[in-house]
N, C-alpha and C positions, 0 to 999 in steps of 0.2 A: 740430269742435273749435275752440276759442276763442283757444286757445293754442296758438301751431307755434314751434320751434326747427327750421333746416333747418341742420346743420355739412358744407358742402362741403367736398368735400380740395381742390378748384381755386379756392380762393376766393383772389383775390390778392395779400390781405392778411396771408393763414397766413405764419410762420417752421416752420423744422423744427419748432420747442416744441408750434404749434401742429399740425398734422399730427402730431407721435406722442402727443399727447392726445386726438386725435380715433382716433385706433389703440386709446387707452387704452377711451373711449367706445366704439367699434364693441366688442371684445371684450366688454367688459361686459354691454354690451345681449346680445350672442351668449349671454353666459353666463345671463342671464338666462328666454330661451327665452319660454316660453309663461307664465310668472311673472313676468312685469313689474310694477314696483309699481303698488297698487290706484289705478286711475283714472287711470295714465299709458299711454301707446302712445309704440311705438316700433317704427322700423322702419333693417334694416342693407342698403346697397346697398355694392356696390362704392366707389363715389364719393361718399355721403353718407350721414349717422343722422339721423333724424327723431324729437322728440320733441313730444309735445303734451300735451294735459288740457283738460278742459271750463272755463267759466265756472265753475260753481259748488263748485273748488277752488282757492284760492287759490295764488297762484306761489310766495309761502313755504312755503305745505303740500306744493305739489308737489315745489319742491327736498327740502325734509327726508324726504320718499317717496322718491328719488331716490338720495339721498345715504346712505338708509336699506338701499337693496339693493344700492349698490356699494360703500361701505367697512364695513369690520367686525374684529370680532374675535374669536379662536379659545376656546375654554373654558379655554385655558390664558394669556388675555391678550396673544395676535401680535397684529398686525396681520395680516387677510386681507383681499387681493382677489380676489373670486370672479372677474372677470377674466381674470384668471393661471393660472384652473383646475389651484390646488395642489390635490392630494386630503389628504387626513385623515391618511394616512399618510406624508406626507412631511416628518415633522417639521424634519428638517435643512435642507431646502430653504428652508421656511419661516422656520426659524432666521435665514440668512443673509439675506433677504428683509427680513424684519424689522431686524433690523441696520443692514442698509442705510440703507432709509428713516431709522430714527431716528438717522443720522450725516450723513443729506445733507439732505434735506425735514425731517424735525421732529428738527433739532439742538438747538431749547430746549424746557426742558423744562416752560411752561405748552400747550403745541404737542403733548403726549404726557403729561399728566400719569400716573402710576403707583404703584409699589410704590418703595421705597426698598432693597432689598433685592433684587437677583439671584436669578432662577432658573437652574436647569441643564437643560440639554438632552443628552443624550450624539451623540456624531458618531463613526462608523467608516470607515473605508475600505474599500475591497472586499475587501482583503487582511488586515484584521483582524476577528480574532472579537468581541472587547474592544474601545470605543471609549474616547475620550477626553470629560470633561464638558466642556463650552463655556455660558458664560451669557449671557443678556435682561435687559433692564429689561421686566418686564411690565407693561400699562399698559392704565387704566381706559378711556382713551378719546383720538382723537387729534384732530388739529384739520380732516380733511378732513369726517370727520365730521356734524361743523356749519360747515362753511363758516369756520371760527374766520379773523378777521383778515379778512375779504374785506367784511362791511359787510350781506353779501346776506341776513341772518337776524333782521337785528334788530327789536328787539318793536315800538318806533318807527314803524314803518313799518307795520302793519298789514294786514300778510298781501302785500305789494307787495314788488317791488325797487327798489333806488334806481334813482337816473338814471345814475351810474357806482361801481363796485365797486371795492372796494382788490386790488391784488396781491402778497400778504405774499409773504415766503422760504419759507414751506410748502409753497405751490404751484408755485414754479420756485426752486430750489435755486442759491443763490449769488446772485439778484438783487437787486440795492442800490438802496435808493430814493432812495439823495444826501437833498437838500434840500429836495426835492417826493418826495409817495408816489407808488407806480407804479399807475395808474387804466386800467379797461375799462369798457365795457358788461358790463351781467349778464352775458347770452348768454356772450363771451369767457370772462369769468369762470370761470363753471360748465363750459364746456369744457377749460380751465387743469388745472382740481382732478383733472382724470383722467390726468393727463401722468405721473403716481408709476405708472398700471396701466400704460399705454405703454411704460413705460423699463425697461431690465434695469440692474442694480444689481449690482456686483462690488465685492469688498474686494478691497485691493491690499496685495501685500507686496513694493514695488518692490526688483531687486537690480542690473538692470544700470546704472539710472542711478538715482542715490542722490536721490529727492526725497523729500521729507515726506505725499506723498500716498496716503491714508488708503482712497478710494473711487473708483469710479468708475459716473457714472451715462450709460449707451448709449441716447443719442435717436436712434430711426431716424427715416429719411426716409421716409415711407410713401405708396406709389401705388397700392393698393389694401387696401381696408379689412377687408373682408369675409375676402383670403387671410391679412389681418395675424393677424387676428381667430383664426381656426382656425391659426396659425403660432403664436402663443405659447400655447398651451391644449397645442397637442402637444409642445411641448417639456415643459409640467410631468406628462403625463401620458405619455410614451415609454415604448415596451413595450423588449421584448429585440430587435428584428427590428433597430432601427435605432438607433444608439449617440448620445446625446446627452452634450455635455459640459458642459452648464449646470443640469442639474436638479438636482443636491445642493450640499448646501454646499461640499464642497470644488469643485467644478465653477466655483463663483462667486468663488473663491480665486486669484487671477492674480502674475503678477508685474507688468505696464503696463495703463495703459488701451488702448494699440493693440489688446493680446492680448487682452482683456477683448470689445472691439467686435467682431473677427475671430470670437472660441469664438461669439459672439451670432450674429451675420451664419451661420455655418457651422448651426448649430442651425437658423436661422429656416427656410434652405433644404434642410436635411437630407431625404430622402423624399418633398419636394413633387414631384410628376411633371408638374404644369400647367407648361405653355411661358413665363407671365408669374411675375416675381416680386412678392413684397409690397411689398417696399423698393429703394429705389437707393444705399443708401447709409448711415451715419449720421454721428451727433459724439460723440467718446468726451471726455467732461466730467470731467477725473482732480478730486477733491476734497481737501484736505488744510490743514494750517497753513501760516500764508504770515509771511514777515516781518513785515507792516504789519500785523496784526492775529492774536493771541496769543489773544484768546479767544472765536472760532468755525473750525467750517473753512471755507473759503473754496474757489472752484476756482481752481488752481493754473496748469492748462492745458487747453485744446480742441487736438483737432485733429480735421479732418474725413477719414473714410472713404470709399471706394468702396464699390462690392458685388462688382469683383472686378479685381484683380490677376496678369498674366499667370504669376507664380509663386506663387499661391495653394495649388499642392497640398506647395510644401513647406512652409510652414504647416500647413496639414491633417495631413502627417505630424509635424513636429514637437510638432503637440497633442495628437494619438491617440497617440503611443508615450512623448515625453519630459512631456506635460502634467499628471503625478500631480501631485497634493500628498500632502506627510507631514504629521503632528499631531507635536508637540512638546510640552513643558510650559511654559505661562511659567514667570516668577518667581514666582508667588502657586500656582502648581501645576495651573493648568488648562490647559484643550488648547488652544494657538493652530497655526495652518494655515499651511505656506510652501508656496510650489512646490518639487518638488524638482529642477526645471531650469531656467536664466537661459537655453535655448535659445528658444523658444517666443516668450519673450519679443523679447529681440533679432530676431528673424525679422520679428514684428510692427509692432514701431516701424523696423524699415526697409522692408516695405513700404509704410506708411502714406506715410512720408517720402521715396519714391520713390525709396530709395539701392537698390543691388547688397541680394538678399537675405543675402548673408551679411558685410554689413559691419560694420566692427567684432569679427570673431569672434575677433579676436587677442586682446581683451580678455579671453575668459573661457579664454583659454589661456595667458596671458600668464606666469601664476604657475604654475609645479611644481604645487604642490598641487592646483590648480583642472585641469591638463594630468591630472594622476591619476587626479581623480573623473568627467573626461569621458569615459576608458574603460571606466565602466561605464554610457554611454550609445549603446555601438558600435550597438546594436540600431536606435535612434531616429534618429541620426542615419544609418544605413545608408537607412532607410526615404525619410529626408530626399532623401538623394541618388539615390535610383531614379523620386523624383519630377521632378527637374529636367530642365525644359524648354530651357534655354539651351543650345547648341550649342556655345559656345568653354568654358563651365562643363563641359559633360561631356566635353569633349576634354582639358584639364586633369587633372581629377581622373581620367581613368582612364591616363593617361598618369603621374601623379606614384602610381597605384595596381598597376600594374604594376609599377613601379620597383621599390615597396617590396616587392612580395611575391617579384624576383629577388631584392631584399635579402635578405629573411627566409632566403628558400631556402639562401644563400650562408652563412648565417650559421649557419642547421642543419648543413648541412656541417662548418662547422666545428666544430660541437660534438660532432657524432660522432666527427670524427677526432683532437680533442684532449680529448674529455672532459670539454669546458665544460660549463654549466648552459646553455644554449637560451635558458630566459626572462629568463635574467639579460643576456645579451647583446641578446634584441630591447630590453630595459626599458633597457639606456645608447644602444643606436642611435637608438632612440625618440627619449630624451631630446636625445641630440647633434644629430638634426634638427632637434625642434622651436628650441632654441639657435641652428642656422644658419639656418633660416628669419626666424626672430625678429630677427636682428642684421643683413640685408642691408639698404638704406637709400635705393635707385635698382631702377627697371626692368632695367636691366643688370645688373646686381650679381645681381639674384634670379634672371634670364636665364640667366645664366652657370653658377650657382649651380644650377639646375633642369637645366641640359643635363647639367652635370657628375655630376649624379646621377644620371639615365637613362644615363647611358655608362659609369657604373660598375657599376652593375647588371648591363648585358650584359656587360661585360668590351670595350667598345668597339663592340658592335654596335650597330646602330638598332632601338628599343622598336618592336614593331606598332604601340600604339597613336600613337605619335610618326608612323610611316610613313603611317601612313590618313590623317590629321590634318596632315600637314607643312606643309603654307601656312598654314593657319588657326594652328596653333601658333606659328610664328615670329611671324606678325603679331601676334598677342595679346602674346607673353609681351615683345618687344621696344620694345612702344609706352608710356612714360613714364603716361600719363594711365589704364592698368592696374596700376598698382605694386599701390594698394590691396587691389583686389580679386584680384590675380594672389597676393599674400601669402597673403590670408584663405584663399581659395580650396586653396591649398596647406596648409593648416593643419586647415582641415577635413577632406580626403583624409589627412592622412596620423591623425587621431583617428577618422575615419569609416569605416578599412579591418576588412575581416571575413574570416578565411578560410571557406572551405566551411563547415569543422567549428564555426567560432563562430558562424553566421546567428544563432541565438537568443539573441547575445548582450542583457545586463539595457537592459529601455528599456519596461516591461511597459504595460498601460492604466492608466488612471484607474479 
């Protein structure tokens, strides 16, 4: 062969961009198989893709071969990448997929040109018979296509590439070329154009922190190619054995980019049994309108991921039980997608950011309204709490969960014996706690405040769980620099409690 491209993942000039382009690449060629385009070779190792071709095809003939069997499009005008090994039948997947890309990569529209006019797709959820329509811009053709914008095609040149290639916003989403345009080597280049099959792509419908961002596109950090490769093929192709939560459209539906990186990351290693993993890590790249600039989206924020997080399984729980999404109707009468929990969320963006997992959780309790609707997520968040790992966390909560359930007990009593309503009593107790939790303002205060309710539950006794726990307790709940998380923490136990008879309370799958 005349012609070798060799793309190492050790090369050490790669950024993440490149490495999960080179992700993007090793899949493709995988998907490719024994069908590679006519008069290219290719070969996928762990560590490197090899591309090549004789002398007597020209390097522009061979990218347009190239470029011919990795991007495309569906008979109803998606975008597909075989890559990605969406099947035929996944039209929603593909929906969101598409989406994506033309909000982050081909934001302008000579970049995709198309129909003017919307199609519809219909989108259900597991729980409905009936979906809702959701619509595409269909489109004739896009611009990875032909390399559009990059330099590398043109007639010019006569079957050659240049000596350095341009690097439009098609190919890396949000990158500004100032004052000078952003230039590589071919090679680079043509490795770039694959970074769209690499990345997973989530619409965001942010609730707990109110930002403008629109999307979010997940570059992993990729340390082998080849499990990368067979790692996203099986997320779009998951049977019933093992639960993925990124293969449908709503799956691709989040509230954060954290959440977004996290459902990805959790998918990528779902059922793999090998001892190594494919990735270390990624960058969840949220997209959206930014002040300084009104007419594109822009990335908003990065923040960088791990691959794992000592409380990672209550995430896990919080996305298998609280992670639905519901369909709505916009204003124009079509189905738009939310989450139906800000839990998931928040979970995420404070692992990422290295806080207490449940910080901030006063926020989505804060208001009556919002304290109402999180009991009908006892189920999810129960699951939450059977995950956790932290030792002064479970000591806490089953000590402020005890309490409550002498409470309850105390309180049944009483309505037996005067003929109260039961639920109407736990629903002001409820209420009256989360009220005194809410308003105490120091470590002491809330201290004093948490004893006083274990002792009144027993009628002055000491709680078991208090007894088992006594050193560890005092120390936690008395030290100033836990107020925070001693609050939240109480706040969650007391919307997280279940008795026997409610375990199935509502928090159902995706």
């Amino acid at each position: 062969m005349a012609k070798e491209i060799i793309y190492r993942l050790s090369n050490p000039g790669y950024t993440i961009y490149h490495r999960a382009a080179l992700g993007g690449l090793a899949a493709t060629v995988r998907a490719w198989g024994t069908n590679r385009p006519e008069g290219v070779e290719a070969e996928l190792q762990r560590d490197f893709v090899r591309l090549a071709w004789n002398d007597d095809l020209p390097d522009q003939e061979a990218l347009r071969r190239i470029l011919a069997a990795s991007f495309r499009l569906t008979d109803d005008k998606m975008i597909e990448l075989p890559g990605q090994g969406i099947r035929a039948d996944q039209a929603d997947l593909r929906l969101a997929i598409h989406n994506g890309i033309c909000g982050t990569f081909l934001q302008h529209n000579k970049m995709r040109p198309g129909e003017k006019e919307p199609r519809r797709v219909e989108v259900r959820s597991a729980d409905d018979e009936v979906g809702e329509m959701f619509t595409y811009k269909a489109v004739n053709s896009f611009a990875h296509q032909k390399a559009q914008g990059t330099g590398l095609l043109e007639d010019k040149l006569k079957g050659n590439w240049p000596e350095f290639a341009s690097i439009p916003q098609s190919v890396v989403p949000g990158a500004m070329s100032g004052a000078l345009e952003l230039e590589a080597s071919p090679e680079e280049v043509i490795l770039l154009l694959f970074l769209t099959v690499g990345c997973a792509i989530f619409l965001l419908r942010p609730r707990t922190y109110q930002d403008k961002a629109q999307y979010c596109v997940v570059v992993p950090d990729i340390i082998d190619l080849q499990a990368y490769a067979r790692a996203i093929q099986r997320i779009a192709t998951a049977g019933t054995t093992i639960k993925r939560f990124s293969n449908t459209y709503l799956g691709r539906v989040v509230g954060g980019a954290e959440e977004a990186a996290l459902r990805f990351l959790i998918d990528l290693h779902a059922g793999d049994l090998t001892s190594e993993r494919s990735v270390t890590g990624c960058l969840a790249v949220a997209m959206g309108k930014v002040s300084w600039d009104a007419n594109q989206i822009n990335r908003s924020f990065i923040v960088k991921l791990k691959g794992e997080y000592p409380e990672l399984g209550i995430f896990q729980a919080a996305n298998q039980y609280l992670g639905k999404t519901r369909i709505i109707k916009s204003k124009k009468g079509e189905g738009y997608a939310i989450p139906a929990s800000p839990v998931p969320e928040l979970v995420a963006a404070n692992l990422a950011a290295e806080r207490h997992w449940c910080a901030n959780f006063k926020s989505l309790v804060g208001d009556k309204k919002d304290f109402e609707r999180m009991k009908f997520s006892q189920g999810g968040l129960r699951a939450m709490k059977k995950a956790i790992k932290d030792a002064d966390d479970q000591a806490i909560i089953r000590s402020f969960q005890e309490a409550w359930k002498r409470t309850m007990a105390a309180l049944g009593e009483r309505a037996r014996r005067d003929g109260l309503d039961f639920g109407r009593l736990i629903e002001v107790e409820r209420e009256r706690t989360r009220n005194a939790i809410l308003r105490t303002k120091t470590a002491e205060a809330l201290a004093s405040w948490f004893l006083r309710f274990c002792a009144d539950a027993t009628k002055g006794a000491a709680l078991a769980a208090i007894r088992e726990d006594a050193q560890r307790i005092q120390k936690f709940i008395f030290n100033q620099r836990n107020f925070d998380r001693f609050q939240n923490l109480c706040l969650f136990a007391l919307v997280s409690y279940a008795s026997d008879e409610s375990n199935s309370a509502n928090g159902g799958n995706q």
